[in-house]
mmCIF file of the N, C-alpha and C atoms, coordinates in Angstrom:
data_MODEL
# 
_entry.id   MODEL 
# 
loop_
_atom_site.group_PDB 
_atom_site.id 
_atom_site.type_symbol 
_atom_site.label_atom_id 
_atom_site.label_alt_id 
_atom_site.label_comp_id 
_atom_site.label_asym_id 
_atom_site.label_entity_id 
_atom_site.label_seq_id 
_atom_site.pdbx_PDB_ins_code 
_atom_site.Cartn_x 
_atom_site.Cartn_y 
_atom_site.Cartn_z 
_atom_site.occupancy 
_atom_site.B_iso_or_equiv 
_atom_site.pdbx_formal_charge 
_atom_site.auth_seq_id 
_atom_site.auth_comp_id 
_atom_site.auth_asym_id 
_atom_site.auth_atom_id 
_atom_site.pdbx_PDB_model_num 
ATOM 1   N N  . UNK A 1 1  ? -2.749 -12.396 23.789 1.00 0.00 ? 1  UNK A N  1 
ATOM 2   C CA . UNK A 1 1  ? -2.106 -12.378 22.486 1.00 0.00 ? 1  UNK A CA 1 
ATOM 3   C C  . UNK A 1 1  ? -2.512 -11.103 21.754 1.00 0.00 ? 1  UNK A C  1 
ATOM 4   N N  . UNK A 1 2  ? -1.791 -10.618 21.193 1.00 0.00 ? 2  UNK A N  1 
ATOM 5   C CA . UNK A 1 2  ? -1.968 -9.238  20.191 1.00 0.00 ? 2  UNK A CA 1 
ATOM 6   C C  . UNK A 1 2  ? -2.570 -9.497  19.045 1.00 0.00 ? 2  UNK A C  1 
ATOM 7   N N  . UNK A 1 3  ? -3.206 -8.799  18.625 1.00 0.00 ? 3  UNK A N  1 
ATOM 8   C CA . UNK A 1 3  ? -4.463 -9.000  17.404 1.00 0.00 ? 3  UNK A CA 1 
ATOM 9   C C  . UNK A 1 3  ? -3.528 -8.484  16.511 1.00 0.00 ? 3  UNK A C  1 
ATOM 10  N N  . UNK A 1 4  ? -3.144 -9.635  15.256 1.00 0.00 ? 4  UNK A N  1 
ATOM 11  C CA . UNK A 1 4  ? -2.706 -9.567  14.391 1.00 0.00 ? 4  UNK A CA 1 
ATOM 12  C C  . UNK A 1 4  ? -2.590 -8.216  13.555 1.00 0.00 ? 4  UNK A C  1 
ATOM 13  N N  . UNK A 1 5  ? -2.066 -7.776  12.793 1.00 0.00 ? 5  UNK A N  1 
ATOM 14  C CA . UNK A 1 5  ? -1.513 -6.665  12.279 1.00 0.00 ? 5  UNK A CA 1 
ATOM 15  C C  . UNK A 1 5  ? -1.049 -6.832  10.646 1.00 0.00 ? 5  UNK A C  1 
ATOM 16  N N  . UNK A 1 6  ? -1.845 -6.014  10.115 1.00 0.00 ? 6  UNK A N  1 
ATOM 17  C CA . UNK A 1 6  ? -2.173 -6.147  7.968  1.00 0.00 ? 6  UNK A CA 1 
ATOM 18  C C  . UNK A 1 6  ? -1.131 -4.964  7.841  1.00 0.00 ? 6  UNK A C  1 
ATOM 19  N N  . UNK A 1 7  ? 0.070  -5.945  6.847  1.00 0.00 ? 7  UNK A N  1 
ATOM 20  C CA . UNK A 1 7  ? 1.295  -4.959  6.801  1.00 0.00 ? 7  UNK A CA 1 
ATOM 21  C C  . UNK A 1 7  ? 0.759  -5.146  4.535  1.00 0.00 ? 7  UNK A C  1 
ATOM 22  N N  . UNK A 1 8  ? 0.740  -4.383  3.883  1.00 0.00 ? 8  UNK A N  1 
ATOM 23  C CA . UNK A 1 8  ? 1.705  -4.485  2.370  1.00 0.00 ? 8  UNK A CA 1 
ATOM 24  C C  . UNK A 1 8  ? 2.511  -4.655  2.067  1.00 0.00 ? 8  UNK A C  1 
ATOM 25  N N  . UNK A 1 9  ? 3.339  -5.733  1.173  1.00 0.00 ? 9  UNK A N  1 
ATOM 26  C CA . UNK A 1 9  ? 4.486  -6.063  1.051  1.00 0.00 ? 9  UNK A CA 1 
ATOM 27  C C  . UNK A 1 9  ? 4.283  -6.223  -0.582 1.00 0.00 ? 9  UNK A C  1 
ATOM 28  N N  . UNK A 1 10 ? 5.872  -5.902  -1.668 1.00 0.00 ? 10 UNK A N  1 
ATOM 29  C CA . UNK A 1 10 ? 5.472  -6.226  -2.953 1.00 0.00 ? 10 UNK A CA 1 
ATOM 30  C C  . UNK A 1 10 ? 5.987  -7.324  -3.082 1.00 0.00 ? 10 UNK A C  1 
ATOM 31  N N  . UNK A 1 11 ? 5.588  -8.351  -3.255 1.00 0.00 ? 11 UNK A N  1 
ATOM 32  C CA . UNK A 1 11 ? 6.251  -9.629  -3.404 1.00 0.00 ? 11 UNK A CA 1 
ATOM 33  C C  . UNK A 1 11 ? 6.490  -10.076 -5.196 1.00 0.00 ? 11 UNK A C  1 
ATOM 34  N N  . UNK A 1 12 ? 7.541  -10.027 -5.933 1.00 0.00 ? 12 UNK A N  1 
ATOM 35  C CA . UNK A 1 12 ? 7.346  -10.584 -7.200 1.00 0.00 ? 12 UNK A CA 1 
ATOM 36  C C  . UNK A 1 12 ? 7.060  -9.263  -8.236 1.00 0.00 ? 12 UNK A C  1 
ATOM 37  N N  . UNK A 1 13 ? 7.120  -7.958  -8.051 1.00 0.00 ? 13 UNK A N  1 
ATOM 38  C CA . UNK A 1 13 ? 6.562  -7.615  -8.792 1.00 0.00 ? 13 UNK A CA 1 
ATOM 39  C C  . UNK A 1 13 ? 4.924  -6.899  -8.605 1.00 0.00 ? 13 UNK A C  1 
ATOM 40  N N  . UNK A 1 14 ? 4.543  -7.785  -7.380 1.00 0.00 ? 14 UNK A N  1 
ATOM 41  C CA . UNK A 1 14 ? 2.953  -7.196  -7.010 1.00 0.00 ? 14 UNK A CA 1 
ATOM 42  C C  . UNK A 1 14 ? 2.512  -6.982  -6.017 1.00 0.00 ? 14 UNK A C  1 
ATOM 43  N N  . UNK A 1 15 ? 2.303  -6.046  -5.697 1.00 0.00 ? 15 UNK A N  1 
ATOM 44  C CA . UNK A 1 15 ? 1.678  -5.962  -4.045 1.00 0.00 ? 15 UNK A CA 1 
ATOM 45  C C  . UNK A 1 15 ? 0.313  -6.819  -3.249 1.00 0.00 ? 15 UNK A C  1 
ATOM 46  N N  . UNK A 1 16 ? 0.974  -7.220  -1.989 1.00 0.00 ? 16 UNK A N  1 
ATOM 47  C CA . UNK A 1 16 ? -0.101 -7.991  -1.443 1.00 0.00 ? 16 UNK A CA 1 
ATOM 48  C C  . UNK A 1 16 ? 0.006  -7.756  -0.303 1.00 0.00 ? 16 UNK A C  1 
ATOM 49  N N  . UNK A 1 17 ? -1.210 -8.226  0.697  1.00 0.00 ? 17 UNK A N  1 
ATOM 50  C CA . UNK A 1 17 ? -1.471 -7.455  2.475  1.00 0.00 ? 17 UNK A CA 1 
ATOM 51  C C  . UNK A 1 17 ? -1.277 -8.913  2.807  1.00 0.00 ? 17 UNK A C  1 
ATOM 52  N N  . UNK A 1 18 ? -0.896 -8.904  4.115  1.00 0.00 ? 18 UNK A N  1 
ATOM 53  C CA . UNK A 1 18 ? -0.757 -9.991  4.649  1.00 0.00 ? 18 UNK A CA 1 
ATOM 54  C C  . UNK A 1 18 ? -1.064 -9.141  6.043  1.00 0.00 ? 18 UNK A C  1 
ATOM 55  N N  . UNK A 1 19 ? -1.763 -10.410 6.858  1.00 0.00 ? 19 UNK A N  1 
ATOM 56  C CA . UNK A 1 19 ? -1.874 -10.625 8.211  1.00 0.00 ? 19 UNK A CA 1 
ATOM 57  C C  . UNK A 1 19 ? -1.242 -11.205 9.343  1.00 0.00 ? 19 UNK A C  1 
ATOM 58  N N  . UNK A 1 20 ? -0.389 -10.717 9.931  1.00 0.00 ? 20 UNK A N  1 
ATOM 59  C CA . UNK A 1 20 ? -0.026 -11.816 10.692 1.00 0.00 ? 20 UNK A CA 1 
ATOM 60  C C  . UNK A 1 20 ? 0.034  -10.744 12.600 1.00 0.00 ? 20 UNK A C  1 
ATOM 61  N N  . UNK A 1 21 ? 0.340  -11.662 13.036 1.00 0.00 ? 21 UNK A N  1 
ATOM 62  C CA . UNK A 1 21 ? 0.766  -11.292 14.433 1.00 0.00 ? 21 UNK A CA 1 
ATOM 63  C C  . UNK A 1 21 ? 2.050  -10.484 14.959 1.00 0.00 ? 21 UNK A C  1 
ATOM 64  N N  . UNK A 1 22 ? 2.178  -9.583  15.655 1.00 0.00 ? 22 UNK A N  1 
ATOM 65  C CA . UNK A 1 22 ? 3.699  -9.172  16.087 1.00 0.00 ? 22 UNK A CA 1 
ATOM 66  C C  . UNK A 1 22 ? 4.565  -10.077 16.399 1.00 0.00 ? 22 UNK A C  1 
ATOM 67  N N  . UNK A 1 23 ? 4.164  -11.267 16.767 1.00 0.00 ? 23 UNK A N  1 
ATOM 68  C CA . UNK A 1 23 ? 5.606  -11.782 16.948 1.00 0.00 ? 23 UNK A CA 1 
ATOM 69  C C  . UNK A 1 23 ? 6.062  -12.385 15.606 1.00 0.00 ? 23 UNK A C  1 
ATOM 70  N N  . UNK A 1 24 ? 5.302  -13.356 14.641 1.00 0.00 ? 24 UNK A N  1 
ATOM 71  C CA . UNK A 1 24 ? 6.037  -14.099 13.469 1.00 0.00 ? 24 UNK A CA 1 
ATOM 72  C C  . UNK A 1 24 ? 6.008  -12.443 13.097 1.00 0.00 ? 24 UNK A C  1 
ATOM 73  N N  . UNK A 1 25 ? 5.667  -11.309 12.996 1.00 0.00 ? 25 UNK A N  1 
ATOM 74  C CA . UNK A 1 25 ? 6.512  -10.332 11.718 1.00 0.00 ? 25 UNK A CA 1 
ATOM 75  C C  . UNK A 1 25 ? 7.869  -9.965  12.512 1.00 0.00 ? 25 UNK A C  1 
ATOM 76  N N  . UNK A 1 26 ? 8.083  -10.026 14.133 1.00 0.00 ? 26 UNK A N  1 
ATOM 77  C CA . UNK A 1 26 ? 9.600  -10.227 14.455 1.00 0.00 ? 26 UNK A CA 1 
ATOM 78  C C  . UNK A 1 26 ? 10.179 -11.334 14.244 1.00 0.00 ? 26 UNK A C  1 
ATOM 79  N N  . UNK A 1 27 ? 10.070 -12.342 14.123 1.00 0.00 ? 27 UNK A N  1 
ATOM 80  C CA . UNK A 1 27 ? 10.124 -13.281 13.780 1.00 0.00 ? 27 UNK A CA 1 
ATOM 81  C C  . UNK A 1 27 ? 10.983 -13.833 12.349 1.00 0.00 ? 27 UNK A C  1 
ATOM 82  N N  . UNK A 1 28 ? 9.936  -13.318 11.418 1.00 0.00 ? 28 UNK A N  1 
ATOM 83  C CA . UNK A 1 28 ? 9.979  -13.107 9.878  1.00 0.00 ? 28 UNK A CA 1 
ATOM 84  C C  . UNK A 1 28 ? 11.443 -12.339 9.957  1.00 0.00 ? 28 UNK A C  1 
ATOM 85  N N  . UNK A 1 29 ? 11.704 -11.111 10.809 1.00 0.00 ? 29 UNK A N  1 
ATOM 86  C CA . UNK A 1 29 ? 12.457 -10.102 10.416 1.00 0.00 ? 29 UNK A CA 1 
ATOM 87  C C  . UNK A 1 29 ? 13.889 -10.731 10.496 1.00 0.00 ? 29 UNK A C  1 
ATOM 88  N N  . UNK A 1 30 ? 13.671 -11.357 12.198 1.00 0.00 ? 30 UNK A N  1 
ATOM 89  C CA . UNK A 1 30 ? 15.195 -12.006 11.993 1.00 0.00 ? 30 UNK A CA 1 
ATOM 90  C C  . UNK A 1 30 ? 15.688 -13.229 11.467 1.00 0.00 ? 30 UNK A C  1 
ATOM 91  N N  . UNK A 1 31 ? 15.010 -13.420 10.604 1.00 0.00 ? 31 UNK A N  1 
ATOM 92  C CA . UNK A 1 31 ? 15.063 -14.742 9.878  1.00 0.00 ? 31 UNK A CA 1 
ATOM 93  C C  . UNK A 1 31 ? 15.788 -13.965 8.741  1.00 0.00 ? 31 UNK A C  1 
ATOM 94  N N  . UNK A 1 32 ? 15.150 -12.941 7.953  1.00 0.00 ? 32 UNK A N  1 
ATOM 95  C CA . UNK A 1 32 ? 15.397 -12.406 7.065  1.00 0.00 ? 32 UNK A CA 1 
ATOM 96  C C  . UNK A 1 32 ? 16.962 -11.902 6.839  1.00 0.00 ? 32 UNK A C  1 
ATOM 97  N N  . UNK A 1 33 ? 16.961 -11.333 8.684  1.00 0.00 ? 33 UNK A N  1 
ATOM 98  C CA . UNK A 1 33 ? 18.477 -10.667 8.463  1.00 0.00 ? 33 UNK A CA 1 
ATOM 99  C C  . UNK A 1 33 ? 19.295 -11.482 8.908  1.00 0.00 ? 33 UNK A C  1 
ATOM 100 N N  . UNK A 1 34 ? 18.995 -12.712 9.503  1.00 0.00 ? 34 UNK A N  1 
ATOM 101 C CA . UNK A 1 34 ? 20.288 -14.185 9.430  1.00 0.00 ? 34 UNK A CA 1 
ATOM 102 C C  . UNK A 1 34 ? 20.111 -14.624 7.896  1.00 0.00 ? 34 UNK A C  1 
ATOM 103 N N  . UNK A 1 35 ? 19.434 -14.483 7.012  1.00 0.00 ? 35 UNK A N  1 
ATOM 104 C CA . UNK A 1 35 ? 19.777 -14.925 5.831  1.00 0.00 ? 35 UNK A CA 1 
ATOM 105 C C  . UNK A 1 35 ? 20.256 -13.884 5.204  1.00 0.00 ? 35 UNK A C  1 
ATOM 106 N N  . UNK A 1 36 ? 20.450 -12.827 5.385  1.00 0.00 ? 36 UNK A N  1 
ATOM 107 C CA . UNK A 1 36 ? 21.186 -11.423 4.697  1.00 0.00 ? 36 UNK A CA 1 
ATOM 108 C C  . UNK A 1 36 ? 20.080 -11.107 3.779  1.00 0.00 ? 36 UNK A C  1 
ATOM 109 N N  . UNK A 1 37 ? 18.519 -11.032 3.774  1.00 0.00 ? 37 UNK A N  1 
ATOM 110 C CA . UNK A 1 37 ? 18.021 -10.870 2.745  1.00 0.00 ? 37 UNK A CA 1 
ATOM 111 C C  . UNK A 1 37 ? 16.570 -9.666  3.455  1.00 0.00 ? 37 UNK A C  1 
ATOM 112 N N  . UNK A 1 38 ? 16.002 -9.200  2.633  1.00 0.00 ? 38 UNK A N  1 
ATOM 113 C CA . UNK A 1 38 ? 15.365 -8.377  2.622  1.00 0.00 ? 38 UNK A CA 1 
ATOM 114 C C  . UNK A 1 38 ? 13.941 -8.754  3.023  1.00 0.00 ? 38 UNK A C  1 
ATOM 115 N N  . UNK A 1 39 ? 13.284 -8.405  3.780  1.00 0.00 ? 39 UNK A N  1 
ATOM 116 C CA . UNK A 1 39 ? 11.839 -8.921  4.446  1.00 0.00 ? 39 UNK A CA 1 
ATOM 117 C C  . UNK A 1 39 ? 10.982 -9.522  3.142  1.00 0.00 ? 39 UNK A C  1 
ATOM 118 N N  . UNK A 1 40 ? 10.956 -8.620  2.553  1.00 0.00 ? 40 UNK A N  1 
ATOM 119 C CA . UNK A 1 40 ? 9.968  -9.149  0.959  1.00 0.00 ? 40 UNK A CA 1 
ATOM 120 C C  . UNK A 1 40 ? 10.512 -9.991  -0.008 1.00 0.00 ? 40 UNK A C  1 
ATOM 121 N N  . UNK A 1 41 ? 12.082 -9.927  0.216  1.00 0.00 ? 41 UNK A N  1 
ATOM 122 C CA . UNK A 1 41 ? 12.497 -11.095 -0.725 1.00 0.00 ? 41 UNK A CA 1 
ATOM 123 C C  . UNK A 1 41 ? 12.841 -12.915 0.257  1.00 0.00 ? 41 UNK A C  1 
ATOM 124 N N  . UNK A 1 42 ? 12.706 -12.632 1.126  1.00 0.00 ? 42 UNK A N  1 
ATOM 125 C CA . UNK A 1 42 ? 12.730 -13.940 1.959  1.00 0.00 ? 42 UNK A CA 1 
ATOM 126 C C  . UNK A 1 42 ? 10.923 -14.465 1.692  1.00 0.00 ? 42 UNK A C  1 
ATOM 127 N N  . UNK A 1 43 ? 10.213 -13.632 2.182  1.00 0.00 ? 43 UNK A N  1 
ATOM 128 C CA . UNK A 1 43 ? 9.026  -13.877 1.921  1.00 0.00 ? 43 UNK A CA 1 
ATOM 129 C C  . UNK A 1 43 ? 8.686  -14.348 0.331  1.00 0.00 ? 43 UNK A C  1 
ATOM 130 N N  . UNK A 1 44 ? 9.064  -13.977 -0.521 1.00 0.00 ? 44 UNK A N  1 
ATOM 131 C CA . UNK A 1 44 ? 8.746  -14.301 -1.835 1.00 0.00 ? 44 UNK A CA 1 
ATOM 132 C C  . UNK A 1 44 ? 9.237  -15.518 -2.351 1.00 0.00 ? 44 UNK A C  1 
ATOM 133 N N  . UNK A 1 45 ? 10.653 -16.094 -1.557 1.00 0.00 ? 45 UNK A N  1 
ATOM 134 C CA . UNK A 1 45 ? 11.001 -17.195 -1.525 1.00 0.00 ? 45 UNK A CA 1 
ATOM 135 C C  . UNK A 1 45 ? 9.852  -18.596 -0.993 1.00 0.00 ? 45 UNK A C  1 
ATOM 136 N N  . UNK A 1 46 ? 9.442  -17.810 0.364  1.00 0.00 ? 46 UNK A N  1 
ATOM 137 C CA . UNK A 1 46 ? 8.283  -18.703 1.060  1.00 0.00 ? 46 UNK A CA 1 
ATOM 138 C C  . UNK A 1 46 ? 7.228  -18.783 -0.064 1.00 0.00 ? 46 UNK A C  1 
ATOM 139 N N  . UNK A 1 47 ? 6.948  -17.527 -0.339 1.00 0.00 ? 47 UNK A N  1 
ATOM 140 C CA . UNK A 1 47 ? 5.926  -17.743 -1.519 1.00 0.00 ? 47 UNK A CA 1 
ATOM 141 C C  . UNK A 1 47 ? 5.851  -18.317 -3.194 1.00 0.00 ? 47 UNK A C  1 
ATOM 142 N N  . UNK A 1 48 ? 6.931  -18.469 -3.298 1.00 0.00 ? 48 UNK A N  1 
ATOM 143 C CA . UNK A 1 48 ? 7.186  -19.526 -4.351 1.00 0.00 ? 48 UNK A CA 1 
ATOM 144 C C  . UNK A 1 48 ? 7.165  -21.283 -4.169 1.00 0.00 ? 48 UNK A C  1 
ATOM 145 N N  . UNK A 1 49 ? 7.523  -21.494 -3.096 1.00 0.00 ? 49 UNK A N  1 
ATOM 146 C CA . UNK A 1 49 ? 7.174  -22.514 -2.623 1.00 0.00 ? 49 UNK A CA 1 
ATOM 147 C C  . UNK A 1 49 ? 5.701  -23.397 -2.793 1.00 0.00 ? 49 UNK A C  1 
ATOM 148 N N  . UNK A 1 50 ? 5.692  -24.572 -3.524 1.00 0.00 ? 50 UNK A N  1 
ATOM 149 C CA . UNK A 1 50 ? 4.900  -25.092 -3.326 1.00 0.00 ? 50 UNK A CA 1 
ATOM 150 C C  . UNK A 1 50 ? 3.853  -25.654 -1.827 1.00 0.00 ? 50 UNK A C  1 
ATOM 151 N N  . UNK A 1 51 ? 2.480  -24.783 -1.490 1.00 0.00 ? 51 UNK A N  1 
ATOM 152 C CA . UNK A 1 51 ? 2.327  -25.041 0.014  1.00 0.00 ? 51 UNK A CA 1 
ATOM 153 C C  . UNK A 1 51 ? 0.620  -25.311 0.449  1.00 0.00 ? 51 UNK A C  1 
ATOM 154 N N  . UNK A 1 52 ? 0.177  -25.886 0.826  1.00 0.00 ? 52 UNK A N  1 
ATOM 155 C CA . UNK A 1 52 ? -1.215 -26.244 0.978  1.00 0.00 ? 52 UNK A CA 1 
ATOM 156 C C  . UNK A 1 52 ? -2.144 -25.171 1.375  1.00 0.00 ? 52 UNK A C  1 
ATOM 157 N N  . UNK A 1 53 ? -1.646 -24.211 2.171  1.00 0.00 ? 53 UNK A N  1 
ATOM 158 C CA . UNK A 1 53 ? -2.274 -22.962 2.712  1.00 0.00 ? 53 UNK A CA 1 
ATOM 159 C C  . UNK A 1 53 ? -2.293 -21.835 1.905  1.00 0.00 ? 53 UNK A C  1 
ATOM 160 N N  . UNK A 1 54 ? -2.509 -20.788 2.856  1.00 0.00 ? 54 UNK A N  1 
ATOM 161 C CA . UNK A 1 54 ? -2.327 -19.498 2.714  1.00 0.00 ? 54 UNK A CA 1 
ATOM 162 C C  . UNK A 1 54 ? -0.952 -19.180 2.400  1.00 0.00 ? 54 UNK A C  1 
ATOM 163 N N  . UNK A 1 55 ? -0.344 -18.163 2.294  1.00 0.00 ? 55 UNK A N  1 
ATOM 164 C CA . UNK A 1 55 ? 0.708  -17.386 2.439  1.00 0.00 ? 55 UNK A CA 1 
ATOM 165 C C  . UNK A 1 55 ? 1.039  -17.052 3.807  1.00 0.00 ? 55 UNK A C  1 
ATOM 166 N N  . UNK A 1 56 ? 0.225  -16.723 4.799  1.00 0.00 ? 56 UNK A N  1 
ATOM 167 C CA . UNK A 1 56 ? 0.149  -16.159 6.286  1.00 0.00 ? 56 UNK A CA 1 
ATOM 168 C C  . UNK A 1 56 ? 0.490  -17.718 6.375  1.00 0.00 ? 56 UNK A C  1 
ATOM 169 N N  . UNK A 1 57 ? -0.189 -18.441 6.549  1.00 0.00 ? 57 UNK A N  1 
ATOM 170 C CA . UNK A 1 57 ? 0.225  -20.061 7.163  1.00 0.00 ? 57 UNK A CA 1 
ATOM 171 C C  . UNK A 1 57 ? 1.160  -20.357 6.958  1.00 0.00 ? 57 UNK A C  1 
ATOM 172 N N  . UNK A 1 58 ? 1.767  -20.222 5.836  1.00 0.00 ? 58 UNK A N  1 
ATOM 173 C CA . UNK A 1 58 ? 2.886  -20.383 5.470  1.00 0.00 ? 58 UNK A CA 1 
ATOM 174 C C  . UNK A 1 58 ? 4.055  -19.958 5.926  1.00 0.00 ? 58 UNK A C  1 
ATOM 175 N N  . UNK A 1 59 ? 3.955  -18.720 6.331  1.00 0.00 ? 59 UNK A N  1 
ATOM 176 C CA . UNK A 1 59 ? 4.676  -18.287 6.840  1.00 0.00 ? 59 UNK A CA 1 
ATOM 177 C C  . UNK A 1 59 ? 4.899  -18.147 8.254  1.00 0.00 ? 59 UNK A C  1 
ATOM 178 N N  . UNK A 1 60 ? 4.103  -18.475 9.127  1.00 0.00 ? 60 UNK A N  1 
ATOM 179 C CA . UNK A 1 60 ? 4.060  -19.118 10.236 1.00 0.00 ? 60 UNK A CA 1 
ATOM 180 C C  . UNK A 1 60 ? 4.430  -19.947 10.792 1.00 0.00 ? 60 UNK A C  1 
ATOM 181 N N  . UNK A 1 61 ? 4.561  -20.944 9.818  1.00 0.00 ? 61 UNK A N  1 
ATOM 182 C CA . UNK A 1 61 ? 5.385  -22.179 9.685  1.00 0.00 ? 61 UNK A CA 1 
ATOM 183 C C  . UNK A 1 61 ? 6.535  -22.241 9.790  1.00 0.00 ? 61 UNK A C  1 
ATOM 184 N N  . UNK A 1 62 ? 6.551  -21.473 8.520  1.00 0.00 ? 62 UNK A N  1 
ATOM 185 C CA . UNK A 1 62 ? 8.512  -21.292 8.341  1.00 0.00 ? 62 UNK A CA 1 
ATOM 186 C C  . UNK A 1 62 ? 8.678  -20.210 9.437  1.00 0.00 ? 62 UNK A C  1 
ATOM 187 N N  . UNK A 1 63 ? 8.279  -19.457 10.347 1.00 0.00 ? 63 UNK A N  1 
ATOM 188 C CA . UNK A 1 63 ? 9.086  -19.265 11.752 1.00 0.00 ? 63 UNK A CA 1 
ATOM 189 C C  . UNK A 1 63 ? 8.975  -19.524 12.969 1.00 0.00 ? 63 UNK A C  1 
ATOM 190 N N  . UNK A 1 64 ? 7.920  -20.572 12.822 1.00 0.00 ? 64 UNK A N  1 
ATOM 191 C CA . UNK A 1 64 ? 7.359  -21.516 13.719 1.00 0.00 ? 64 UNK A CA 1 
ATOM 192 C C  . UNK A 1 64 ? 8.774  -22.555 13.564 1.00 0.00 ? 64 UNK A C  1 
ATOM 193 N N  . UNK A 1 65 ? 9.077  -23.033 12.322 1.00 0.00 ? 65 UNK A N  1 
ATOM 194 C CA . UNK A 1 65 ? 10.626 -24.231 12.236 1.00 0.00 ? 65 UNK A CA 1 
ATOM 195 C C  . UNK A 1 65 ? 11.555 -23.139 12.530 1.00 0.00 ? 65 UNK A C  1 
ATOM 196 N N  . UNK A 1 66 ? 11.793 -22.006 12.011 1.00 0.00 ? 66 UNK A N  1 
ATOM 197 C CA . UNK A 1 66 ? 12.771 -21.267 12.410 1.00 0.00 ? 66 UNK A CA 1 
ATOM 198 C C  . UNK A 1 66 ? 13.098 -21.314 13.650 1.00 0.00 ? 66 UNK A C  1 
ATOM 199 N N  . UNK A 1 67 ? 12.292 -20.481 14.633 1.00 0.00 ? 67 UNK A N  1 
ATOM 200 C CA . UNK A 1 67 ? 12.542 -20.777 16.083 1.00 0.00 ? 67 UNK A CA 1 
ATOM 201 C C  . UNK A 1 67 ? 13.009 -21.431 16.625 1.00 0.00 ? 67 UNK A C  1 
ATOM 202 N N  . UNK A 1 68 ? 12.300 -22.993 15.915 1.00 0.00 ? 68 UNK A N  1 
ATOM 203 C CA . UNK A 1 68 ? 12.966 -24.411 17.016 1.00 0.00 ? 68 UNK A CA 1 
ATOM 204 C C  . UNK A 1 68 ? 13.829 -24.787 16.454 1.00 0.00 ? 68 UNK A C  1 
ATOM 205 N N  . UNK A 1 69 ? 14.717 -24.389 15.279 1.00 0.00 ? 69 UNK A N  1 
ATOM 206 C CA . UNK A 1 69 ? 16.174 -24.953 14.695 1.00 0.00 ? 69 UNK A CA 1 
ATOM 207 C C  . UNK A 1 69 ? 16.128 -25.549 13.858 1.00 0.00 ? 69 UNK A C  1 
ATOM 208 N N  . UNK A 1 70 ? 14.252 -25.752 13.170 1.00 0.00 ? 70 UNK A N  1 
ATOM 209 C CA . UNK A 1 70 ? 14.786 -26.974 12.219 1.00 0.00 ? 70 UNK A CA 1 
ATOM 210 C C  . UNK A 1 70 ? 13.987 -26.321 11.089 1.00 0.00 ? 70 UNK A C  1 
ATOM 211 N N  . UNK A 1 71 ? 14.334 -25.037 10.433 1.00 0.00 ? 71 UNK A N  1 
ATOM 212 C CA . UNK A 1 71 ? 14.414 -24.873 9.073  1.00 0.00 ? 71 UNK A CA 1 
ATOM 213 C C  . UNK A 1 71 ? 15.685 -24.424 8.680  1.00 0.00 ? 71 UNK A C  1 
# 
């Protein structure tokens, strides 16, 4: 597995680093561009979301359901 990878993104107005792995940030990407939306504004959606974790977990999640069809 590939050792995760710390990208900056401005989410909201503010910049924040996130960690994740090469595949959820391909992942993330085509999620983004089947929803017609922009990497940081799909993400900011995730991040408005009420969610028990992190932001990274979070988002893992949502392309962890992505993948298998059921987000």
């Amino acid at each position: 597995m590939e050792a995760p990878q710390k990208r900056s993104i401005v989410i909201a107005g503010h910049a924040t680093s996130l960690s994740l792995e090469p595949v959820f940030w391909q992942t993330l990407r085509e999620m983004a561009a089947e929803k017609q939306q922009s990497l940081p504004e799909m993400i900011a959606e995730i991040d408005a979301t009420e969610r028990p974790a992190s932001l990274s977990s979070a988002l893992r999640v949502a392309a962890l359901k992505w993948a298998r069809g059921s987000a």
